[in-house]
N, CA, C and O atoms as a printed pandas DataFrame, in Angstrom:
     atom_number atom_name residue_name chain_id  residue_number  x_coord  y_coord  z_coord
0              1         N          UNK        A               1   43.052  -10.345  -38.376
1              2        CA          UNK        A               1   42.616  -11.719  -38.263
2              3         C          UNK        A               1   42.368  -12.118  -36.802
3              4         O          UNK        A               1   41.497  -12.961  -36.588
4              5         N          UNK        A               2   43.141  -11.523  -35.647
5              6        CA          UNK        A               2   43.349  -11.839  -34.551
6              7         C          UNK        A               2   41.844  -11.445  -34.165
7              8         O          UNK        A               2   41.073  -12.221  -33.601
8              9         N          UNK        A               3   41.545  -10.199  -34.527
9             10        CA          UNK        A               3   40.006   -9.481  -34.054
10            11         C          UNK        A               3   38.967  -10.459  -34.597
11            12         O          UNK        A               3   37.883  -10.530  -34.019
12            13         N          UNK        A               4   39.142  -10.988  -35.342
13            14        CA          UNK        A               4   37.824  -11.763  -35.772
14            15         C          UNK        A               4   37.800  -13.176  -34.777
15            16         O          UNK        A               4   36.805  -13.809  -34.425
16            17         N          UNK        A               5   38.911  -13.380  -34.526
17            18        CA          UNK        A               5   38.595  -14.799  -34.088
18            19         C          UNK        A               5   38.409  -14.633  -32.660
19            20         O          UNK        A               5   37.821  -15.567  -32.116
20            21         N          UNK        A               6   38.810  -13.563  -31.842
21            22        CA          UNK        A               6   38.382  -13.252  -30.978
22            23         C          UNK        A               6   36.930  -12.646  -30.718
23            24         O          UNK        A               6   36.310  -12.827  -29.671
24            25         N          UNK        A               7   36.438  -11.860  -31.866
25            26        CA          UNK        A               7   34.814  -11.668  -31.722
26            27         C          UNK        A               7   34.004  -13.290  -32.246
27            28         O          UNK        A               7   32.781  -13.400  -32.153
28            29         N          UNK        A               8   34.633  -14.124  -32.631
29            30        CA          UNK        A               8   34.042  -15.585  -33.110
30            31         C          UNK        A               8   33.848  -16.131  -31.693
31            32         O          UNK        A               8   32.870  -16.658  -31.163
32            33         N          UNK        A               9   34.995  -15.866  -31.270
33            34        CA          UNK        A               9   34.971  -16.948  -29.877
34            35         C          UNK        A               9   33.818  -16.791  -28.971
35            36         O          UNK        A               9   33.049  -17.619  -28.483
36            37         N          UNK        A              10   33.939  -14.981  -28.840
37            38        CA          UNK        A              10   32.966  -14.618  -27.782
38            39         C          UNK        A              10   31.724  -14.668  -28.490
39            40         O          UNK        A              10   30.802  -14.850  -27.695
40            41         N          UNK        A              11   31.426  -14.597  -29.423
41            42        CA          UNK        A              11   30.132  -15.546  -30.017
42            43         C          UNK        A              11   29.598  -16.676  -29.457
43            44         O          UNK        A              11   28.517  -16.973  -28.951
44            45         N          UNK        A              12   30.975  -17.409  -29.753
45            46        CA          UNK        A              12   30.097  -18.840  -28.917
46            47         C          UNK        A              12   30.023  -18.946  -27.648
47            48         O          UNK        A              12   29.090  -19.527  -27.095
48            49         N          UNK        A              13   31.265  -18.246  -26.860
49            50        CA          UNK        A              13   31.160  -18.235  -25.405
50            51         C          UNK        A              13   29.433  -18.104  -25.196
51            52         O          UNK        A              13   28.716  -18.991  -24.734
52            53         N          UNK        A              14   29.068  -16.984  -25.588
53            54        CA          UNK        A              14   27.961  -15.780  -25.422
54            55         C          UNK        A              14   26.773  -17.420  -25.642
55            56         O          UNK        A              14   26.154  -17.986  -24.741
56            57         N          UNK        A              15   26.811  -17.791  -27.134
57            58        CA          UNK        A              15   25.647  -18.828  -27.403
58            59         C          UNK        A              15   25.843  -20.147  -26.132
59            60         O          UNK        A              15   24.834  -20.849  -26.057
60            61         N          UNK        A              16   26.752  -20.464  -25.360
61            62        CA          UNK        A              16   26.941  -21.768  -24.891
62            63         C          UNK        A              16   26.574  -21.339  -23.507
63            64         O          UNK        A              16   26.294  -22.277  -22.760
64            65         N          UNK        A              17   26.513  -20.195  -23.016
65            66        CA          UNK        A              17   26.827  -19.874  -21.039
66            67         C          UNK        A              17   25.898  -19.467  -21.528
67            68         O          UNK        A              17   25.703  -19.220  -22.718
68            69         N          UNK        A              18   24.910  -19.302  -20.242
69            70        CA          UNK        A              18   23.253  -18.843  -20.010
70            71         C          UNK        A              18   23.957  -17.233  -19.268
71            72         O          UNK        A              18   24.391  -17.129  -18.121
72            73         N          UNK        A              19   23.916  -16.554  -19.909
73            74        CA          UNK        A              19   23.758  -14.865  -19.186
74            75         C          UNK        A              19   23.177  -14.265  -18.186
75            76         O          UNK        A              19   22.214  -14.987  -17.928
76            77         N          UNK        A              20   23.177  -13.132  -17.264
77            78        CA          UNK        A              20   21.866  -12.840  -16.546
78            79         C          UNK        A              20   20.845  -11.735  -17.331
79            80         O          UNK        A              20   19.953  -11.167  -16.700
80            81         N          UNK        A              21   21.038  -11.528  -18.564
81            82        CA          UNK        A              21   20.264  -10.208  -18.944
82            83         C          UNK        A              21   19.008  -12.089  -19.840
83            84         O          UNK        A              21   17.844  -12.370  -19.551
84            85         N          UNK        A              22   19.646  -12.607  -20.511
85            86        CA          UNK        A              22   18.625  -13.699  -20.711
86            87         C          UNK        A              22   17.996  -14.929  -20.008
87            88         O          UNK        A              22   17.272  -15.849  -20.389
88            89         N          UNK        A              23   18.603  -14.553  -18.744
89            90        CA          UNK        A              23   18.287  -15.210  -17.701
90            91         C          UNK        A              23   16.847  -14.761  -16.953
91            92         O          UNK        A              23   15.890  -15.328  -16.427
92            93         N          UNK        A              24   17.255  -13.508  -17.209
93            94        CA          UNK        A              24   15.848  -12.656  -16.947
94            95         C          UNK        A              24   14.757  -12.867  -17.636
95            96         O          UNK        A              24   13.723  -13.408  -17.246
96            97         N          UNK        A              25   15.018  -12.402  -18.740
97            98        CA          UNK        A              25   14.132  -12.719  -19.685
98            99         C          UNK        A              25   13.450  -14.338  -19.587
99           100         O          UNK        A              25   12.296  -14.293  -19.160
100          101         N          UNK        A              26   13.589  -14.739  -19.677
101          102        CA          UNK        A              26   13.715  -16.800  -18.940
102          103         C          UNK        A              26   12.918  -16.649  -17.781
103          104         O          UNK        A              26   11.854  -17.268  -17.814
104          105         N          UNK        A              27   13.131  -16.062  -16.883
105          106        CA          UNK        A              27   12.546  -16.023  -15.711
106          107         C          UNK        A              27   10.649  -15.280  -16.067
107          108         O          UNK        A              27    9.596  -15.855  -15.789
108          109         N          UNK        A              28   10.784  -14.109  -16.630
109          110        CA          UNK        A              28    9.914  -13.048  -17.077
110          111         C          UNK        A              28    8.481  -14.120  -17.699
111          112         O          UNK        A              28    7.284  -13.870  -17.560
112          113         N          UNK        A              29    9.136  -15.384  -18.425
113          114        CA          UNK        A              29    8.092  -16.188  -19.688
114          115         C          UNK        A              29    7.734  -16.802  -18.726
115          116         O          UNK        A              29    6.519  -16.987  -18.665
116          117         N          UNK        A              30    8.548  -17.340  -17.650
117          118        CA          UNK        A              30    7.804  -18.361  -16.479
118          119         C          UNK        A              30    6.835  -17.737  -15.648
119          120         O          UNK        A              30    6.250  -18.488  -14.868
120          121         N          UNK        A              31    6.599  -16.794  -15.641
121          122        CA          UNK        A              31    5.611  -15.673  -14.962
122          123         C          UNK        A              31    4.193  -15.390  -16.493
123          124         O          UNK        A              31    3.223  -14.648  -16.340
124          125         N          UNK        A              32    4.357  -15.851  -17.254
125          126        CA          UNK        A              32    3.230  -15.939  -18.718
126          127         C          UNK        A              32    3.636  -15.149  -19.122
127          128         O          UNK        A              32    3.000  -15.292  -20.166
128          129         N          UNK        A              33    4.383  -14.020  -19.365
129          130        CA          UNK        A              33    4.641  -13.209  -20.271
130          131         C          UNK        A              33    5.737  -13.537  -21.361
131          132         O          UNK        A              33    6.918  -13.534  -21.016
132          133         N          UNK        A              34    5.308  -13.881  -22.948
133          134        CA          UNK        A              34    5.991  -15.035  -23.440
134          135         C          UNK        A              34    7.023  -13.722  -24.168
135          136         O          UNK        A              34    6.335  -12.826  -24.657
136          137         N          UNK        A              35    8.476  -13.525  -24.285
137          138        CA          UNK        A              35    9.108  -12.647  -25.089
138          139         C          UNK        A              35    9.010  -12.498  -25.833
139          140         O          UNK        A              35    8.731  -13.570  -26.370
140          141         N          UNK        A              36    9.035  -11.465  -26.771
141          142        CA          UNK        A              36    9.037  -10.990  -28.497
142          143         C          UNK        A              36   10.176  -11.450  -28.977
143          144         O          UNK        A              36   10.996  -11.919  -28.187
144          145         N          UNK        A              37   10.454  -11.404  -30.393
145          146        CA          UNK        A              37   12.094  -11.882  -30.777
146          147         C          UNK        A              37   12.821  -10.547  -31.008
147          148         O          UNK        A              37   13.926  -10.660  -31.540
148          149         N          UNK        A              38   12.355   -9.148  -30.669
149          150        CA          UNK        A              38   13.036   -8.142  -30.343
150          151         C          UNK        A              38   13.635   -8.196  -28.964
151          152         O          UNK        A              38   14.748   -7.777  -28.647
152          153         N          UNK        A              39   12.977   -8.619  -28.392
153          154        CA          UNK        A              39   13.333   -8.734  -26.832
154          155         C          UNK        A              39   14.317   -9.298  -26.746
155          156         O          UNK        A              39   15.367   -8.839  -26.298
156          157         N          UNK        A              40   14.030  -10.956  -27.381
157          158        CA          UNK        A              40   15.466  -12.280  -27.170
158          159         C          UNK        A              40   16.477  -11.530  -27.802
159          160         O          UNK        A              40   17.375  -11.199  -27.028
160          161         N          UNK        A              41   16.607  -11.169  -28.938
161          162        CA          UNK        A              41   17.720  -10.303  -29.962
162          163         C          UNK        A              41   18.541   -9.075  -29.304
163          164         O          UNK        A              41   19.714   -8.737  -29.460
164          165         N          UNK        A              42   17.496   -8.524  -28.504
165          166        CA          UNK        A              42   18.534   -7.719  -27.010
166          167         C          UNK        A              42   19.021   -7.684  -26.118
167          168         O          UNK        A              42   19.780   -6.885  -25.568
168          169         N          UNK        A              43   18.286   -9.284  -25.718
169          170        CA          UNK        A              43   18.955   -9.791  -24.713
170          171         C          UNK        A              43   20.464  -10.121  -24.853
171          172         O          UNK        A              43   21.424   -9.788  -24.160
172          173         N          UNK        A              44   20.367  -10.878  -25.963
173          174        CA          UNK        A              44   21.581  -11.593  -26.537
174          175         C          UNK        A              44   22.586  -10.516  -27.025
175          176         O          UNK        A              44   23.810  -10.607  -27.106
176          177         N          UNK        A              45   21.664   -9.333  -27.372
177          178        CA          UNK        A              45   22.791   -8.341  -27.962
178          179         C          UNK        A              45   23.855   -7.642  -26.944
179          180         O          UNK        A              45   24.980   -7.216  -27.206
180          181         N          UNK        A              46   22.962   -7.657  -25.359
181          182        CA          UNK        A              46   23.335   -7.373  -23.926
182          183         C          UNK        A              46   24.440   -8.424  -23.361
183          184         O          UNK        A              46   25.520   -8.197  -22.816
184          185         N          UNK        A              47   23.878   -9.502  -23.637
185          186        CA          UNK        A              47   25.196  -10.562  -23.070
186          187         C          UNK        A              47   26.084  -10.385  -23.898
187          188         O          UNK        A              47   27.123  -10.277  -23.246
188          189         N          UNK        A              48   26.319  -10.279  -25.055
189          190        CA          UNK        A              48   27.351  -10.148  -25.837
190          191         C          UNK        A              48   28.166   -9.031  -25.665
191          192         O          UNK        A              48   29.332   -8.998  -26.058
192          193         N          UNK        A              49   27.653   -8.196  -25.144
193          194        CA          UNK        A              49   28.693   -6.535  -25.057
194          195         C          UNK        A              49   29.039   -6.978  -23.756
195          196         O          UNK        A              49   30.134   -6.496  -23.464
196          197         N          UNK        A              50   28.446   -7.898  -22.574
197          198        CA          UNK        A              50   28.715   -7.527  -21.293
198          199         C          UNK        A              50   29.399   -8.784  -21.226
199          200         O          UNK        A              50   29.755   -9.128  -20.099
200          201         N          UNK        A              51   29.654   -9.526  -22.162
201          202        CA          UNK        A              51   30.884  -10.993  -21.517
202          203         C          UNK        A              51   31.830  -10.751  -21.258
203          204         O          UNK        A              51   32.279  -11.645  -20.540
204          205         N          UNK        A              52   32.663   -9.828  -21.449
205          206        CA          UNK        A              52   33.727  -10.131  -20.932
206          207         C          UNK        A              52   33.771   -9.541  -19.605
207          208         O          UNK        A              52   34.867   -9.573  -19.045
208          209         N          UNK        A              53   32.810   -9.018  -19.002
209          210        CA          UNK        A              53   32.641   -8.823  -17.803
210          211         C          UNK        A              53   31.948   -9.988  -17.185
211          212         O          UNK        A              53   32.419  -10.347  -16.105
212          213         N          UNK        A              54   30.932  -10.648  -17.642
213          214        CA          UNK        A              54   30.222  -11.297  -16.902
214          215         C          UNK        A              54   31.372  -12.814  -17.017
215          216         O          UNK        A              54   31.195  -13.584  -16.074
216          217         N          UNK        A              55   32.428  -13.251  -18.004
217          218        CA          UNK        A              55   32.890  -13.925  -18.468
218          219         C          UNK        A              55   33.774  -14.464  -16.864
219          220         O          UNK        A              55   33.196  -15.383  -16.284
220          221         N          UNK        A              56   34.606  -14.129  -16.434
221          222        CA          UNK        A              56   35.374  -14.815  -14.956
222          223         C          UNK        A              56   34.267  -14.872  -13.821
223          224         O          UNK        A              56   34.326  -15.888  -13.129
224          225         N          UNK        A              57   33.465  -14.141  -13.567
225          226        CA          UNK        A              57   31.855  -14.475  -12.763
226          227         C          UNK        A              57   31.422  -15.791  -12.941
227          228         O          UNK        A              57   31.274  -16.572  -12.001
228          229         N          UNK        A              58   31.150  -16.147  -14.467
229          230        CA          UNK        A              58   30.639  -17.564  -14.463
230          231         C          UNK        A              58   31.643  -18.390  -14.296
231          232         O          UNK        A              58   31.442  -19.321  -13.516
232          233         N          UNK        A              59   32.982  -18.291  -14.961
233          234        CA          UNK        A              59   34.348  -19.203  -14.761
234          235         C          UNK        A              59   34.630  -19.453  -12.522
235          236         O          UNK        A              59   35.100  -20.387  -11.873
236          237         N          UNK        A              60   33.979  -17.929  -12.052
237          238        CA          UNK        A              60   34.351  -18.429  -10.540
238          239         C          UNK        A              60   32.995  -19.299  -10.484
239          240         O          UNK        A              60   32.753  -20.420  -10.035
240          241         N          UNK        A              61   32.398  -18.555  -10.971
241          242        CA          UNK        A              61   31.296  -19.718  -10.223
242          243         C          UNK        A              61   31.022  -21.251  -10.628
243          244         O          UNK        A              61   30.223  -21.977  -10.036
244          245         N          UNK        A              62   31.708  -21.581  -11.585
245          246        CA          UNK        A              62   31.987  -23.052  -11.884
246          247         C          UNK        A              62   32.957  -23.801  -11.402
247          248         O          UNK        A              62   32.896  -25.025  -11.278
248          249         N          UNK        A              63   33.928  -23.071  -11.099
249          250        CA          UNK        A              63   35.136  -23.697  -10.012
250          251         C          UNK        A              63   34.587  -24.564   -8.823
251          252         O          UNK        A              63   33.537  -24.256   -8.259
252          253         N          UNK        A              64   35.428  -25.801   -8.416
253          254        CA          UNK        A              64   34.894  -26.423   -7.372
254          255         C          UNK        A              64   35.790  -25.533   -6.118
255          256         O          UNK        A              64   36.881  -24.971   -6.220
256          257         N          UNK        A              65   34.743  -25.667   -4.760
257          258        CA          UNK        A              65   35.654  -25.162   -3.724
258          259         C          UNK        A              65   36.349  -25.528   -3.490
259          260         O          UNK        A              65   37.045  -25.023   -2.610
């Protein structure tokens, strides 16, 4: 039970914080090249394996100095 609610969480973490692998992608459409929904679906599949790495990165970088 513990595993699920911990892959739930990082679900939403993942849907609510902007990533850098879909950040890219974001950046890529502002240049006219509009993404496929294979593309967005890997992006997202990328932030999701890499949050808990990328996860205290965004927590420092929201901290006030």
């Amino acid at each position: 039970m513990k595993t699920k609610l911990i892959l739930f969480t990082l679900t939403l973490a993942s849907l609510s914080l902007s990533s850098c692998v879909s950040l890219a992608l974001g950046a890529r459409e502002s240049f006219g090249h509009k993404p496929s929904v294979g593309e967005r679906v890997g992006a997202g599949a990328i932030d999701l394996v890499t949050l808990p790495v990328q996860l205290p990165a965004l927590i420092k970088m929201q901290m006030p100095d």
